[in-house]
N, C-alpha and C positions, 0 to 999 in steps of 0.2 A: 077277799081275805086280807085282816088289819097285817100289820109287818108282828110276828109271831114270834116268840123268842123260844129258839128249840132248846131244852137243855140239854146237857151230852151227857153221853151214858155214862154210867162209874165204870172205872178201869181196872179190873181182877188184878190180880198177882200171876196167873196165868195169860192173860194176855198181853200185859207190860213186857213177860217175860219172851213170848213172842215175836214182840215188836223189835225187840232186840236184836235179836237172832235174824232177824229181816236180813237181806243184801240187800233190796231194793231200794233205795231212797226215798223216792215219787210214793214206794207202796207204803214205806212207815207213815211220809205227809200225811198221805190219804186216811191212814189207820189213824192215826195220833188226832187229826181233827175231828174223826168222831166222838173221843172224847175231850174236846176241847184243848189238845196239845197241840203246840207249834214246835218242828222239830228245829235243834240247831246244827245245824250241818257243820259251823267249823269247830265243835266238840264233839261232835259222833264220827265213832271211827267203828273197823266190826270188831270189836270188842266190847264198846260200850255205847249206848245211845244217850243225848242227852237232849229232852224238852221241857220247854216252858208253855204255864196254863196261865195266861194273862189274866181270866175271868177267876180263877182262883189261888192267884199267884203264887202258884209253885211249880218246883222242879223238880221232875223224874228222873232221876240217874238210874239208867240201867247196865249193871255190868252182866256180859256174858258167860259162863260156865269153858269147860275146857273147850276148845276144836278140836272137832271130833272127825274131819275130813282130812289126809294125809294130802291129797292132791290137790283139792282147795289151796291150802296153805299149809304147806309141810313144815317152812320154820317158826312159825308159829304151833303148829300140833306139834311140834319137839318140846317147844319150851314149856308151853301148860304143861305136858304128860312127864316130864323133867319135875315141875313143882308139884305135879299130883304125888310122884311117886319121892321124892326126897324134900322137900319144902313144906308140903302140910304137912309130914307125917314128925319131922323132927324142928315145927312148930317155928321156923325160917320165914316164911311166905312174905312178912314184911319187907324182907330185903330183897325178895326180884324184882327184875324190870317190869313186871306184869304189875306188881302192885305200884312201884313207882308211878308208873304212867298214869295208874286210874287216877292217884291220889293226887296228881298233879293236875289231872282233868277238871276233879270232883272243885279242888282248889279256884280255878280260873271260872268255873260255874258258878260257886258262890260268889265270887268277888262281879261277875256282869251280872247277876240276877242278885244284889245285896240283898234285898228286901223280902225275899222268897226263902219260907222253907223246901230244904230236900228233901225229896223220900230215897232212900234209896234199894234198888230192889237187887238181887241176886239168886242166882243158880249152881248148885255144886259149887265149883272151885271158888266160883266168884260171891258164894256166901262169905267166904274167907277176908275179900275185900270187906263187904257190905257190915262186917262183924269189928273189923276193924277201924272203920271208918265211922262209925252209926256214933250217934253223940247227945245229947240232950238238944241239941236244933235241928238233927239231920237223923230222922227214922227209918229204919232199915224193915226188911221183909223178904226173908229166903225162902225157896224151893231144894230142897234133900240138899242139905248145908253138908260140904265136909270139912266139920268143923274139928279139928282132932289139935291138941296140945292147945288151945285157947279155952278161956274163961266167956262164958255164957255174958251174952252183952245185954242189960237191961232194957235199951233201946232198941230192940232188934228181935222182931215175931219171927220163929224160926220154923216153917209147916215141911212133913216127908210124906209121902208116898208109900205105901204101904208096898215091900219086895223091890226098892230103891235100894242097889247095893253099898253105893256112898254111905249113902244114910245109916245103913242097918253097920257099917263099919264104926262108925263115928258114935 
């Protein structure tokens, strides 16, 4: 058998949104190169993932949804469930540290991968980023967005889940 060039699978919205959610590291590698992603460890934190597809030079930013584990990470589950319950609803969310941080992530990924569009994907809260941040170079893609006091972003496919309570809020 000649040397055979495998191509890798296309990457859901669902399963981007997975990989995120990952704790494991080794498992995202392992998940990410089958579809042709290299993860970059000193951008990925559990909040957000960020890989690069050399073969098709781009980069996945994935932001996380709220934590949803008190004992996992309890200051961290204050502060999402802090901007679910005061920060989205009176349309603030830009000003927390959650967003800061992504936006500054999202930042330092574009400038090491210049030449590479983002896509960038989100879940509940972290539609919030991904809405705010989606741009005419950087394409967004959310799962049950809770999108409440913002303006609907051209760049930015927004799918719900039918009996998603975020969603049916927003």
């Amino acid at each position: 058998m000649e040397n055979q060039i495998i191509q890798p699978r296309k990457l859901s919205l669902h399963k981007a949104l997975k990989l995120g959610y990952l704790r494991n590291e080794r498992k995202q590698k392992k998940r990410l190169k089958r579809y042709g992603y290299v993860l970059d460890p000193t951008l990925t934190t559990g909040e957000h993932l960020v890989a690069y597809n050399p073969r098709l030079n781009k980069v996945l930013y994935v932001s996380n949804g709220s934590e949803s584990n008190i004992i996992r990470n309890p200051q961290q589950f204050v502060e999402d469930w802090k901007n679910n319950i005061i920060h989205i609803p009176t349309g603030t969310f830009q000003h927390t540290q959650r967003f800061k941080d992504e936006r500054a992530t999202l930042l330092k990924a574009k400038e090491k991968y210049k030449d590479a569009p983002v896509v960038l994907v989100g879940h509940s809260q972290s539609a919030q980023t991904v809405n705010l941040l989606a741009n005419a170079n950087t394409k967004g893609y959310t799962l049950n967005p809770a999108l409440l006091k913002q303006k609907p972003n051209p760049n930015v496919e927004n799918y719900r889940v039918r009996g998603d309570i975020v969603s049916a809020i927003s």
